[in-house]
N, C-alpha and C positions, 0 to 999 in steps of 0.2 A: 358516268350514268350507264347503268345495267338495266335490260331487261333480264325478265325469268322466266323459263321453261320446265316445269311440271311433266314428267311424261310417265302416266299410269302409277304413280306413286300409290302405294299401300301400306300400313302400320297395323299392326297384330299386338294387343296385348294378352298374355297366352293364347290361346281360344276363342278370343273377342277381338273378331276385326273393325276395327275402327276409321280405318281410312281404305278404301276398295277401291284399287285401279284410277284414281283421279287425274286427270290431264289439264292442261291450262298454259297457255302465253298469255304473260304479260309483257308489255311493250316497252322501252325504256322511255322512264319521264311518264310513266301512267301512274294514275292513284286509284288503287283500285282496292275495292271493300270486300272482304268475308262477312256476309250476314247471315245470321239463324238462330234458330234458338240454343240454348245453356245444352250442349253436348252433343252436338251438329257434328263435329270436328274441325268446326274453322281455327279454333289455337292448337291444334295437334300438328294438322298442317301448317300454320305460323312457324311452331317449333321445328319441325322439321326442315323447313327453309333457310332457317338460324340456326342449325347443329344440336338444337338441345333435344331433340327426340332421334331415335336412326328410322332411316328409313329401311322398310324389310324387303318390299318390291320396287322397281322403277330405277328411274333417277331426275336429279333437280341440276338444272343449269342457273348459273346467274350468268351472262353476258354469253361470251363462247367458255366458258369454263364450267368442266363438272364438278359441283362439290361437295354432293350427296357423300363422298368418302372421307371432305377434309373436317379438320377440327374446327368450332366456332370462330376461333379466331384467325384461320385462315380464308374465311369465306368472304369480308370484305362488306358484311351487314351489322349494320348497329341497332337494337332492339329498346323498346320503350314500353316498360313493364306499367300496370296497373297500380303496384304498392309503390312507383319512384325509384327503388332499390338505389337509396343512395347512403351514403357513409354516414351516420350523425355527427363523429368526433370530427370530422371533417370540412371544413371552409367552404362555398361554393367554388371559390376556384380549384382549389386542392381535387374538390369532385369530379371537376371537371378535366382536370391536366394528369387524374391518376392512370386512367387509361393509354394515356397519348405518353406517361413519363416510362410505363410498363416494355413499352417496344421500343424503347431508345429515341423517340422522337427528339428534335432541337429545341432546348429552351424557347428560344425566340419563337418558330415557326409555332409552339403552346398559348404562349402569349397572345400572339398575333390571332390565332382561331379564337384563342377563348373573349379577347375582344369583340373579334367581328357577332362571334355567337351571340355574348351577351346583350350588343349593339341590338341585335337583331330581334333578341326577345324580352328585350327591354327589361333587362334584370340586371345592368353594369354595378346600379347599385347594392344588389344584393351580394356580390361576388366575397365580400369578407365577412359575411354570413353563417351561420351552421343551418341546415333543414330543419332544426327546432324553432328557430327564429322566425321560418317561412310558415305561410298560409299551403294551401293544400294547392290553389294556382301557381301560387309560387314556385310551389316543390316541382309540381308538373313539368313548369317552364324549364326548369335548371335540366332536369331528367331529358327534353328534347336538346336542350343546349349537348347535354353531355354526347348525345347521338352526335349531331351536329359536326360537333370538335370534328371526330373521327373520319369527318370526310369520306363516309362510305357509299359502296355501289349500288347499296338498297336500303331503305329504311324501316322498319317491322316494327309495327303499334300493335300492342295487344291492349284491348281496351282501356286505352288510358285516362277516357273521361268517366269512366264509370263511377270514381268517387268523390268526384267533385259538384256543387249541389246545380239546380238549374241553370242560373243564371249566369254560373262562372263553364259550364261545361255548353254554353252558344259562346260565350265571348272567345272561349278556347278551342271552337270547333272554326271561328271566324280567322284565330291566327293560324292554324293550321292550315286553312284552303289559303293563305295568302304567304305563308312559309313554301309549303308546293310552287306555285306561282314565279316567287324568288328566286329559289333553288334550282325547282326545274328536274328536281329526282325522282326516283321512281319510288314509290310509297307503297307498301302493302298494312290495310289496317284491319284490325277484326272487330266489331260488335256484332252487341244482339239489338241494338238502338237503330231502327228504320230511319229515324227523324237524323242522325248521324251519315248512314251510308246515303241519302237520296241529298245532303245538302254537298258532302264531300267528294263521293267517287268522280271518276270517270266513267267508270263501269264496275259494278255490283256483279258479286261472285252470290248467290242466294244458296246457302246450300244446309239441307233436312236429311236425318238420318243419314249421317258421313257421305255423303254423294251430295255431287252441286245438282240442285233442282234448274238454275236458269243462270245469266249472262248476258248482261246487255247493259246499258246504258240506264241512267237512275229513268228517265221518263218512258224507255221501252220495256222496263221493268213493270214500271207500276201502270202503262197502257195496255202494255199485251203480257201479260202475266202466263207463261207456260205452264203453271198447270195450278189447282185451286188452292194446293197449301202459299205459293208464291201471293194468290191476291189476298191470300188472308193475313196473313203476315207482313205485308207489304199495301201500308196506307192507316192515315188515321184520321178518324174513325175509320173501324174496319167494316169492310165492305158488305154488304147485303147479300146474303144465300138463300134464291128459296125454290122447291122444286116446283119445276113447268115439265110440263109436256110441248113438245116441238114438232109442230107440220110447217106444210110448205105454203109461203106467205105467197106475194107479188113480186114479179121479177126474180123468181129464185131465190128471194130473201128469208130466212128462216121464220116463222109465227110463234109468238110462246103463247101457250094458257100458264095464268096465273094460280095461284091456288084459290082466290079467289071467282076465279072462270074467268075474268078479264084475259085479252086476247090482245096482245104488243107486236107490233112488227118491228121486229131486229135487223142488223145492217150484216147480218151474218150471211156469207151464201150457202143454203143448204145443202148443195152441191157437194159441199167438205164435209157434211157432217155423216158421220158412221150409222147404217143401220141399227136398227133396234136396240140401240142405248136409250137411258133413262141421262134425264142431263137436270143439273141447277143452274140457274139465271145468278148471274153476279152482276150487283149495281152499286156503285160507289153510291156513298151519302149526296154528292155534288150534283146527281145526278136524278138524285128524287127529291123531288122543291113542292113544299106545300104550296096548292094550289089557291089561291087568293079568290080568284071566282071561283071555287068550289066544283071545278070541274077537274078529273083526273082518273087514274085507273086503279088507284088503291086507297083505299080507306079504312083507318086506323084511330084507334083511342091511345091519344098521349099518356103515354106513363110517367116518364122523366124529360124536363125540358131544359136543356145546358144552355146556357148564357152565356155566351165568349166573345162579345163586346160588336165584333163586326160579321155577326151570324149567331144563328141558335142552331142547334141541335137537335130536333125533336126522336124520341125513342120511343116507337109504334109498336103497340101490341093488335095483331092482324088478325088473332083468333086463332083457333087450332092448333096453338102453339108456335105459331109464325108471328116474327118481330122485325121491323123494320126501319131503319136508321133514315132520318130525313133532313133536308138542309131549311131553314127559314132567313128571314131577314134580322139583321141586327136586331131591331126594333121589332120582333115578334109578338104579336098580343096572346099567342096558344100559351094554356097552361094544364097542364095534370087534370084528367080527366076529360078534357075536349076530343069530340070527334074531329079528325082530319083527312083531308082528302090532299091525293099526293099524285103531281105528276111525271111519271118516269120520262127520260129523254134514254127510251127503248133504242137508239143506233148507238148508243154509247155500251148499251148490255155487252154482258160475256157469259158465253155456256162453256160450263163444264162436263162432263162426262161421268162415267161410271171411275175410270180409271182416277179422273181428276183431270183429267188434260186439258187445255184450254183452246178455246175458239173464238175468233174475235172476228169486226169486223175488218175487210180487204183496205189496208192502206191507213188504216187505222193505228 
């Protein structure tokens, strides 16, 4: 078990730098997520970890060893591709022992892995198999086996659940955190799936236009979001933007005006916050609950009302071109077209800034 060290690493495709100066420890035995959107650089960086991209600045450790110079297959990571990349004409075992037969491994000691692997993801019966034969979980599974065999120091998922349909990419996100668990290896994974890095990580790498925006833990993530593209990207339904004006409330607490004029005390201390900025107020949905007795600080006509069995959704049109995502009950009776009144839990708010940078409240 390997950790990894990242230090200042950079990739240039001509003229277009695509990875600037990135730095990062990962710990051994951590499972940690690259999240952002489709051209971030979280799989450049993957690759570059794995050998299949060079690095042009820095260098990459795994454990005490530098391998930014070695060849893929002396770096001692096994990689788990998005298409399976497995042999057709090929057996699942064969798949699985082609690797391990390639470096002179011992018959037996092949065996022996490709067992315990299969044991373990419960595919012993597929093993006299071809990948045509498999479902697309299936394929999946044999492709982590195949990692597996290898016995290596790190393990690199580049989105592997992405084409597997809902149902089978939770059940496969569930052997995953309990394969980690098992093993006890240190895992680097990439999507652009939220609902993926916040149930898997240990800590979320967030990172927009080739730089990590944030680092932390999936719940310091999605509490204290570093700056407003992390909260917007980061929760679902996505979070409520809308510009306030900000003076100085009670106890040094920050005051928002709404763009309604309504007037919120936040758990912010003003104290932190920057002169003569203009800021937006960020409110999760969970955090604005149609008010039942019709008291509250915002009021909106339902547009769209989601049904999801144990809560609705309500999606508020505020006027002026401000919309507002709200939580109701199960059993909600609003529908299309109702006026609603909504009440914010304002110490939960986050302000943003000019920059986008984030402020929360202390201890929070």
């Amino acid at each position: 078990m390997s950790g990894v060290r990242l230090s200042r690493i950079s990739k240039r495709f001509g003229d277009v730098t695509v990875i600037d100066q990135v730095s990062l420890d990962i710990e051994a035995g951590e499972f940690v997520v690259f999240l952002g959107p489709s051209g971030c650089g979280k799989s450049t960086i993957l690759r570059m970890i794995a050998g299949l991209e060079t690095v042009d600045d820095g260098e990459i450790h795994i454990g005490e060893r530098r391998v930014d110079h070695l060849k893929p297959g002396e770096r001692g990571v096994a990689m788990v591709f998005q298409n399976y990349a497995l042999y057709p004409h090929m057996t699942v075992r064969d798949n699985l022992a082609f690797g391990l037969k390639n470096v002179g491994t011992d018959k037996q000691v092949i065996s022996k892995r490709i067992d315990e692997a299969a044991q373990s993801l419960e595919i012993t019966a597929l093993l006299d198999r071809r990948p045509g034969q498999l479902s697309g979980g299936q394929r999946q599974r044999v492709a982590i086996a195949r990692a597996i065999v290898k016995e290596p120091a790190l393990f690199l998922f580049d989105e592997p659940l992405s084409n597997l349909d809902a149902a089978l990419r939770g059940r496969t996100r569930l052997e995953l955190a309990q394969l980690h668990q098992r093993l006890g290896a240190t895992m680097v994974f990439v999507t652009h799936d939220q609902v993926e890095a916040m149930t898997l990580a240990d800590r979320i790498v967030v990172l927009n236009e080739c730089k990590i925006e944030q680092i932390g833990s999936p719940m310091e993530i999605y509490r204290r979001p570093a700056t407003q593209f992390v909260a917007t990207f980061v929760g679902s339904p996505r979070i409520n933007l809308l510009p306030v004006t900000v003076n100085a409330g009670t106890d040094d607490k920050a005051a928002i005006a709404l763009p309604n004029g309504e007037q919120l005390l936040t758990a912010i201390p003003m104290a932190k916050l920057p002169e003569g900025e203009s800021f937006t107020v960020g409110i999760r949905p969970e955090h604005a609950r149609i008010a039942e007795d019709g008291v509250g600080e915002v009021t909106g006509t339902a547009e769209v009302v989601e049904r999801l069995g144990e809560r609705c959704l309500i999606y508020l049109d505020l006027g002026n071109g401000h919309k507002l995502t709200a939580e109701d009950r199960g059993g909600s009776t609003v529908k299309a077209g109702d006026t609603c009144t909504v009440k914010v839990k304002s110490s939960r708010a986050h302000l943003f800034d000019s920059t986008g940078k984030g402020w929360h409240a202390e201890g929070e």
